[in-house]
N, C-alpha and C positions, 0 to 999 in steps of 0.2 A: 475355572471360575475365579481362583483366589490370585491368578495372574490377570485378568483382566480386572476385576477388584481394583489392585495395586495400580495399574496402568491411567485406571480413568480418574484415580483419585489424586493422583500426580496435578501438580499446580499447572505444569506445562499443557497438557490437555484443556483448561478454562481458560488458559492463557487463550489458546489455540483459535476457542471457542466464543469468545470475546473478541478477536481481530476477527473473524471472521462474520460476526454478527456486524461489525463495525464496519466491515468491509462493501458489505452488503448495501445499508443505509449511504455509504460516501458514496457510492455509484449510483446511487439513485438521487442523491442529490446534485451529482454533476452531469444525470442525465438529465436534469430540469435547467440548470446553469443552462448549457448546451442548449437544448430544444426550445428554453421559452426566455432563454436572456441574450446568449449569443447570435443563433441562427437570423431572428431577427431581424436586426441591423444588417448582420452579411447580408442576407436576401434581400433587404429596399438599399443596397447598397452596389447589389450585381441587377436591378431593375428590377424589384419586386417579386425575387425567387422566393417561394416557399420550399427548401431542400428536402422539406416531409414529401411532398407533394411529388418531385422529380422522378416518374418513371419511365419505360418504357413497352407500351402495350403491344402484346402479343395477338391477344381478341380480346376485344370489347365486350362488354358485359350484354348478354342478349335479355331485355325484359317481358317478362310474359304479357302479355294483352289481354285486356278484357274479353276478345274475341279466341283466345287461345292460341293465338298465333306465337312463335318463339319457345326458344325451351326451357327460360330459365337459367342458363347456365351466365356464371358469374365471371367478371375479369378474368383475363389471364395477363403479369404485368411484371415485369424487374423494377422493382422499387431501388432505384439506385441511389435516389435521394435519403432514404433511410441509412442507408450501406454507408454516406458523405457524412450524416451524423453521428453512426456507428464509430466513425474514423474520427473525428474530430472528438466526440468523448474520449474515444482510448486516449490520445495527443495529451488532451486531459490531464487523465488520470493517471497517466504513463511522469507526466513532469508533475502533478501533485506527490505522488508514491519520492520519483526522485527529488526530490527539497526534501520530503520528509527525511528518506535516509541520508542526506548531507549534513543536515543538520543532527540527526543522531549520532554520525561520523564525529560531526566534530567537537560532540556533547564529549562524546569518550573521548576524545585525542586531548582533549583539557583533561581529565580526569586520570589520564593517564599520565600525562603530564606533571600534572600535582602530585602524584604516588612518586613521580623520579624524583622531583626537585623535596618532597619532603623530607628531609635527613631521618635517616634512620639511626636505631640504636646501633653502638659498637659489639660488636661480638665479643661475647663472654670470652676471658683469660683462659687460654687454657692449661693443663695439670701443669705441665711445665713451669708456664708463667706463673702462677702462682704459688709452686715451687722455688722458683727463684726469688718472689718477691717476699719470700719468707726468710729466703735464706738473707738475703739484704737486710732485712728490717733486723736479723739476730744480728747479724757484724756491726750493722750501726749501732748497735747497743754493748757494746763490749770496747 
């Protein structure tokens, strides 16, 4: 218990827990982009597709009648048009996720950058050296 304790209390874990909360909400917002801003235009643009709507039925939905007639039984249908939006989200999210990390890329490659180009301190004398620059400084003085 006192390793699991330690584990969950670790910043990495909320870190974790926080991208993944946030991960959740960006896909849902790129599944409305997609479904109610993009799609669209493409569909009155390929003659009034709705890509929601694009299946292909296997059996048609039988409805029951007032007379009893039919069974009830519902669609049967490959919604392939769902499957084109499925796909065009990932496309998405797939080149939103990639910016993001280019640009993290190259947040560190400056950061890295400025750690090399900032001069550092000299490294301490060592025994020696300031052995000898002892010895110097008595001869200068005699």
């Amino acid at each position: 218990m006192k390793e699991f304790k330690k584990f969950i209390s670790k910043g990495n874990v909320i870190d974790m827990a926080v991208g993944l909360i946030m991960a959740t909400y960006f896909g849902a917002i790129v599944k409305s982009l997609v479904n109610d801003i993009l799609m669209p235009p493409i569909g009155k643009l390929l003659g009034g597709v709705d890509f929601a709507e694009l299946k292909y039925v296997i059996q048609a939905e039988v409805a029951e009648t007032a007379e009893g007639l039919g069974d009830g039984s519902a669609e049967v249908a490959i919604t392939y048009g769902a499957f084109i939006n499925t796909i065009i989200t990932f496309l998405i999210v797939a080149f939103a996720i990639f910016m993001v990390v280019k640009m993290y890329n190259r947040m560190k490659d400056k950061v890295i950058k400025k750690e090399e180009e900032a001069p550092s301190a000299p490294p301490a004398p060592t025994k020696e050296e300031v052995l000898l620059t002892e010895i110097r400084d008595l001869l200068k003085k005699q």
